[in-house]
Every structure is written in structure tokens, then in C-alpha cells.
N, C-alpha and C positions, 0 to 999 in steps of 0.2 A: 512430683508436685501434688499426686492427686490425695496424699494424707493429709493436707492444710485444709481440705474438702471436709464438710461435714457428709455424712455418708448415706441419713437420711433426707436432712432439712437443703435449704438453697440458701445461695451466697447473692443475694441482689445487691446493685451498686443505684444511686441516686445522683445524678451530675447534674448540678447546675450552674450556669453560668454565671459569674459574678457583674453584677449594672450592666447586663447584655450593650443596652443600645449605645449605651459611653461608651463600655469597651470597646463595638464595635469600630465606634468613630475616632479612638485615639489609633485603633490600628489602623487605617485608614490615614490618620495625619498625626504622625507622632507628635506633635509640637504639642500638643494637646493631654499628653501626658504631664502626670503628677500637679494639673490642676483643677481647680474646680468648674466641673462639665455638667451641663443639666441638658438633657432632649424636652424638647415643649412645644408648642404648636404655638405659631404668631408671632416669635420673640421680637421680632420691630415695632409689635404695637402692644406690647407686653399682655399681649392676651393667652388667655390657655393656661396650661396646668403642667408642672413637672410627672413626665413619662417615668424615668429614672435619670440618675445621676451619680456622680464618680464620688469615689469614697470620701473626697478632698470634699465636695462642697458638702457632703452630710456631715462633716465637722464642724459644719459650721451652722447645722439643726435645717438641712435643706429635705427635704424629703419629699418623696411620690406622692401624686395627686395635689401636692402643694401649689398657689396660685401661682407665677410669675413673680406677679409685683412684692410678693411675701417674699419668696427665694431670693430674689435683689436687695430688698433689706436687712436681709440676714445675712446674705455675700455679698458686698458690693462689685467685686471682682467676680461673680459668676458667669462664668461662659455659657450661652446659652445658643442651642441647634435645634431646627428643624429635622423632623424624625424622617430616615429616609429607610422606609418598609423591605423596598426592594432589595437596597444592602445587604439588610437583617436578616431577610429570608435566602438570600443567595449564601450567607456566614450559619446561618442555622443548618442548611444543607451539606453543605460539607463538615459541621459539627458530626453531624447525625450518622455520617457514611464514615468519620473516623470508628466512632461506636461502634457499628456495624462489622469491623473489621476483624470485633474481638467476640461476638457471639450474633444470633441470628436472632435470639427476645431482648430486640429493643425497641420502645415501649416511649415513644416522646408524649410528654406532657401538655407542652405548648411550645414555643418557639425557641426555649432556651435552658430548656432542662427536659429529662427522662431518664428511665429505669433501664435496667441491664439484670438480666441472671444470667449471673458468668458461673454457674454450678457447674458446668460442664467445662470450660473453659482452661482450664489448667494446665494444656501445653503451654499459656499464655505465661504461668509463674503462680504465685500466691495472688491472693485477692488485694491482697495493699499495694502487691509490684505489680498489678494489672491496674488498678488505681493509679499509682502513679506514673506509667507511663501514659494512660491517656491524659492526665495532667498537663504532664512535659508535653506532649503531641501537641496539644490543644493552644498552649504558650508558644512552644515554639513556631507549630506550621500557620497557625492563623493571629499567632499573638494575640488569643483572649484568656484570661484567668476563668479559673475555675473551681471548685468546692465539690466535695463526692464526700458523699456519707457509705460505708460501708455495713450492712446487717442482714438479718437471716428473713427479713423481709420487706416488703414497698413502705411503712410505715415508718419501722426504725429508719431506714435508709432516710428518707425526706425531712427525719428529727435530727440524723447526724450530718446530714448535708447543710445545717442549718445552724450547728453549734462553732464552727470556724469558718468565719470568712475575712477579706478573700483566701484565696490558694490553702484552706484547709482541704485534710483529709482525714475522716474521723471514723471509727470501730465503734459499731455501737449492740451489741449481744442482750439478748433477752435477762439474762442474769445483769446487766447493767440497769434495767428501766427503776427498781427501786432505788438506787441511790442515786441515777445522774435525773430522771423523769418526773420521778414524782412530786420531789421539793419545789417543782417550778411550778409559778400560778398558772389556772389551767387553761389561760387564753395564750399562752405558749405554746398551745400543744396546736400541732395541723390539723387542721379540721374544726379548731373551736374560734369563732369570728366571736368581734364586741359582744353581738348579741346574744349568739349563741352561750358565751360567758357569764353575761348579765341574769340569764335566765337560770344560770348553774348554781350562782352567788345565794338566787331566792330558797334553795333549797340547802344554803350551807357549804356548797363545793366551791372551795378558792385555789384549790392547789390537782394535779395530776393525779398524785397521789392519792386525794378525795376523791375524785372521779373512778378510780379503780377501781374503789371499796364499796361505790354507792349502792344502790338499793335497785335492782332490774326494775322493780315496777315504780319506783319511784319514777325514777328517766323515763324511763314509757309513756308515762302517764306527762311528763313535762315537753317532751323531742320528740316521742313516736319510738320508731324503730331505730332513727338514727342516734339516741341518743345509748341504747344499748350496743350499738357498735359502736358508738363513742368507747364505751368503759372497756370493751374489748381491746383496742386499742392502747388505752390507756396501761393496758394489763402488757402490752409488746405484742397481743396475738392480731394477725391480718393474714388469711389464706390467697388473696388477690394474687393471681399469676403474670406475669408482664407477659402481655399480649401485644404483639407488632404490630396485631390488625385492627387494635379497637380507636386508630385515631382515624379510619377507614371504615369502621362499620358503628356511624351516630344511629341508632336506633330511634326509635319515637314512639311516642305515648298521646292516645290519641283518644276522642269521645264521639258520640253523633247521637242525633234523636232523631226517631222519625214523629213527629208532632202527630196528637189527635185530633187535632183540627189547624187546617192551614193558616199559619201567622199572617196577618192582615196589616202589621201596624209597626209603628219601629218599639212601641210598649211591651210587644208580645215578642218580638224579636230582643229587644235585650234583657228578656226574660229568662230564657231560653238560652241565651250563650251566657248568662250568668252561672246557671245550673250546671252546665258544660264545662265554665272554667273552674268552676268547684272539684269538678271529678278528675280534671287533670291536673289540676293544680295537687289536689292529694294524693294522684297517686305517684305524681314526679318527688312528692316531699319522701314518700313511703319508700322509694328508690334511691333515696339522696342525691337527686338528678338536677339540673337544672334547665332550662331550655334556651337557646340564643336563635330562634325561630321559631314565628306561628303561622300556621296555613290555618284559613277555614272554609269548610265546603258547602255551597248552596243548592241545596235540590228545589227547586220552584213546580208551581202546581201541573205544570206540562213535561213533569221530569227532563226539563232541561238543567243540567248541573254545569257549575261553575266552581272552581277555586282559587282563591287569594291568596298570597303570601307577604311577610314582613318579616326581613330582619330584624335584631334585636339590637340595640347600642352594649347592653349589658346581660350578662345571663340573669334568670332568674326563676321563681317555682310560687311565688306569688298569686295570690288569684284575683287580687286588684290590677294587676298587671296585664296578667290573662283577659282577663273581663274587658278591662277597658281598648288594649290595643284590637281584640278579635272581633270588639263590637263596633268599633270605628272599621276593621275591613267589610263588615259583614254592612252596616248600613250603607257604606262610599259605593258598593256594588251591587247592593240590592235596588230592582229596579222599578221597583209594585208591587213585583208578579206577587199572588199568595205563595208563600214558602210552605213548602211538604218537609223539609229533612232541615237541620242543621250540622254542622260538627265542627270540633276545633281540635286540631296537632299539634302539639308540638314538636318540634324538629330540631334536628345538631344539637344533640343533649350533650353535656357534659355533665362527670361526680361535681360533687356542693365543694367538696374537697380542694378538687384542683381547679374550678372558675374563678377567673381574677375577673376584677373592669379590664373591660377592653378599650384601649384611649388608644383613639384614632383621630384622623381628625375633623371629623365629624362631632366626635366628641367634645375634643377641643372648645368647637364653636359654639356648643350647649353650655358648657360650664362657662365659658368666659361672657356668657349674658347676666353670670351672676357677681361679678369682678367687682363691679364697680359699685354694686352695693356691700359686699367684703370690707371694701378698702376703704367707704363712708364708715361701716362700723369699727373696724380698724384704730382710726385717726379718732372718732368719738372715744372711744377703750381709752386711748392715750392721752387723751385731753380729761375728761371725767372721771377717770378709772374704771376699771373689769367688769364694774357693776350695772354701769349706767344703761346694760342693754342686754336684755334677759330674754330666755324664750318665752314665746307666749302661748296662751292653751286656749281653744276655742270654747266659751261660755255656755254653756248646758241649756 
């Protein structure tokens, strides 16, 4: 088997689960197969926001982060669940330990997908019959589907893991990316969000392919560094090795000042974590990091120190963000004293790449404060038509 090997390069495989938390739930209650299934937070008081959902209702234009009351009108017949975390993570766990079975670098994402380099792997068979037995495994022993992209690295992998779903399995080789890659618009490609896209457009790149060919200092000059490892990318090339340990070792990215003179006031205090959130906010961008945690630490004029921490609802590398959550820890806990030191951390970093929203239901409760003004402008849209209600821009 070990000829179907390439003998320099690696065979990494990409698996990800197809509508995790449905699939979850119809294995669970089969009755609930082959209809349309949405996870949501609140469904009795149609509050919250669709998690995911089973292929049936996105036929019918249901989609994630979509309100409730919108996914009802679109399916009337939409089945609608409360997300049950525990499940998930107990079905992710035994995901994870089938993987495991078949090499030692495996590399989870988030709760329902991860990497494999099965380069060494080949008493297992070829890399498609190692592929599809964990397919089969994953159908048969847990009855969840599933999607595996197969290529010579973590990037094509998560492109072909992406071009058949459900229950594809797809090959996707460096000599492929000009003809199956390039042609696609380049907010196709992993790694490039709305934004990131919009910004691509300003400079003429609509396609992958553009992206490939761009100009190094152009991107530079537009993304920073990450947009140069965009293009790389875009080219098929990623040296990134699947590491078992890196959903284990969040690293942090962190700043502090010792002040010339000790802060007095909350003016001079959210001076100073402005500055601060500047410096980490760029060097998380310069990392292509994101953070879902900020601590900050108080050294007061009697070098008595303190530090604070805040989860985050969503990742992010922001420094509106930064600023504002660190400087709400930093005043809630300052207590007069003169401040000698400040600093702020960020923590539980995760790539730009692979951070989704996190909807929980916490979250849940945030977005569905915004429901019922949706669904006033909604019902205006319909009665007036599309136009009658525009964004607005704040007056100069």
C-alpha cells in the first residue's frame, strides 16, 4: 500500500460532520429523519436564532443564524429543538477516538470536524479506502454522515471537504487548484469572510484565481500579512502540520505599561487600555489569531496587583472590542487606588480561519432582543416593498 503514498509530501484527510447538531438529534430519535430539523434556543417563544439544520429545511432557504420566526415562514412544517451541548460533546468524543484509531495527528477543529495525516498510515489501505471506512464507521457506529476532503495539505483538504455534501468524499491535488479553485469567486475560498472579500473586490480580485496572481505588496498593503498568506493559499501551498496538541496549548498574546506617572482618574485609565488594546489587537491581526478571552491586570500604587477576566460570546481581533470589554473590567475593579501598571491578554486564541460564532445560549438571549424589531421591519418590507427601510449613516 505504501506506493499510493507520496514519498516526499503528506496525505492529510479533512472530516467534517455534516448539520452536526440535527444529525445528532435524528440519531438519537429517528422519527426525525428525512424531515425538516432546525436546533435553536427558545423554540416555544420563537426566540433565538437557527444553530444548524437538516438538509430538508435548507430547501426550503432555512439557514444558520437565521431568526426563528423567519425559518417558520419559510417552512411552515419546520421542526424546531433545543440544543443539547452535552449530547454533542459526548457524539464529538467518540467521533474523535474513531479518528484516532487510524493515526496519532489528529488535529480537531472544533466540535465536529478535524484534520488527519494518514502519511504513514497505510497498513490502513489507500487514502480513499481509509476515507471511506471512516465514513462507513461514523454512519454506521454513531449514525452521523459525513464529508472528508482528501489532499496533500490542511487547506486543500477543508476546500474538498467542502465541494460534496452530505456523505461526499473528494481528491483534491495541488495540479487540481487551477482548474477546479480558481474559477470560484474568491469568498469561496476558506479563509475569506464577506469582508475580507469586499476588501479583495476594491483592488479588482473577484475570483481565486485573481487572488493567486495578485501583487504581494498590494495585499500587504490591503490585509497585512494575512493577506499574503491568503495568496499562498490560493496557490494550493500550506506547510501547517496537524498537531494533536494545538486544541491544548491556546497561547496568548498579551501587553502592559508601567505608567510615568500613576493614573488618578478613569480619563487616564481608558487612555492607557486604549493604547494597550492597539498593540494587541495588532499583533493578534499580524498572527491571524483571534481571541475568545480577555484578562487584565491592575498593579495599584502599593504594588498590590489584581486580575480580571471575561469570556467572550464571539471571537474576535478588534480593538473596539478590546478597548471597550477591558476597559469595563478594568474600571468595575479599580478601586481609587493610583494605578502604577496596566495590561491586557488576550487568551483561548484561536486561527481567523477556523473561528465560527459561538451560539449558545447565552447568545441566543442577545440576538433574540433584536427579533422583534426584524420582524416590524419584515412585515413593513411587505407591505411597502424592500425599499421603504434603508440603512442609515450617522451625519458628519
Amino acid at each position: 500500500m505504501k506506493r499510493y503514498y507520496p514519498k516526499n509530501g503528506r496525505v492529510i484527510l479533512h472530516v467534517d460532520m455534516n448539520s452536526f447538531y440535527a444529525s445528532v438529534e435524528m440519531a438519537y430519535d429517528p422519527s426525525l429523519k428525512g424531515k425538516p430539523l432546525a436546533i435553536a434556543g427558545d423554540p416555544k417563544q420563537r426566540k433565538g436564532i437557527v444553530v444548524t439544520c437538516s438538509y430538508e429545511a435548507r430547501k426550503f432557504g432555512v439557514k444558520t443564524t437565521m431568526p426563528i420566526w423567519e425559518a417558520k415562514k419559510r417552512c411552515p412544517e419546520l421542526i424546531v429543538k433545543p440544543p443539547n451541548f452535552d449530547r454533542y460533546r459526548t457524539l464529538s468524543q467518540a467521533i474523535f477516538n474513531i479518528l484516532r484509531e487510524y493515526t496519532h495527528l489528529v488535529e480537531p477543529v472544533s466540535i465536529d470536524e478535524g484534520y488527519m495525516d494518514i502519511t504513514e498510515s497505510y497498513e490502513w489501505g489507500t487514502p480513499i479506502e481509509i476515507a471511506e471506512d471512516i465514513q462507513k464507521r461514523l454512519q454506521n457506529e454513531l449514525d452521523l454522515p459525513s464529508s472528508i476532503g482528501i489532499a496533500p495539505n490542511k487547506f486543500l483538504a477543508k476546500m474538498a471537504s467542502n465541494m460534496k455534501k452530505p456523505m461526499g468524499i473528494t481528491i483534491l491535488r495541488k495540479r487540481d487548484v487551477p482548474v477546479r479553485l480558481w474559477p470560484l469567486p474568491v469568498e469561496e475560498m476558506h479563509g475569506v469572510g464577506e469582508k475580507t472579500a469586499a476588501k479583495l473586490r476594491t483592488i479588482g480580485i473577484q475570483t481565486i484565481g485573481d487572488l493567486a496572481k495578485a501583487n504581494d505588496i498590494q495585499l500587504r498593503s490591503l490585509l497585512g500579512i494575512i493577506g499574503v498568506r491568503l495568496r499562498e493559499r490560493a496557490n494550493g501551498r500550506d506547510d501547517r502540520k496537524v498537531d494533536p496538541e494545538s486544541v491544548n496549548e491556546r497561547k496568548s498574546i498579551g501587553n502592559s505599561m508601567t505608567l510615568p506617572q500613576d493614573a488618578e482618574s478613569e480619563e487616564e485609565l481608558s487612555e492607557v487600555t486604549h493604547k494597550l488594546a492597539e498593540k494587541v489587537s495588532s499583533r493578534l491581526k499580524e498572527r491571524g489569531l483571534l481571541t475568545t478571552h480577555l484578562s487584565v491586570m491592575i498593579r495599584f500604587r502599593n504594588r498590590h496587583t489584581i486580575t480580571r477576566s471575561k469570556k467572550l460570546d464571539s471571537p474576535t481581533d478588534s480593538v473596539g472590542d478590546i478597548q471597550r470589554i477591558s476597559r469595563a473590567l478594568v474600571l468595575e475593579h479599580w478601586n481609587g487606588t493610583p494605578v502604577r501598571l496596566l495590561g491586557i491578554t488576550a487568551q483561548d486564541l484561536v486561527e481567523k480561519e477556523e473561528a465560527y460564532k459561538q451560539l449558545d445560549l447565552f447568545t441566543y438571549q442577545k440576538e433574540a432582543k433584536i427579533e422583534p424589531l426584524l420582524e416590524t421591519m419584515e412585515k413593513l418590507k411587505e407591505k411597502f416593498g424592500s425599499q421603504i427601510i434603508q440603512k442609515g449613516f450617522p451625519r458628519s
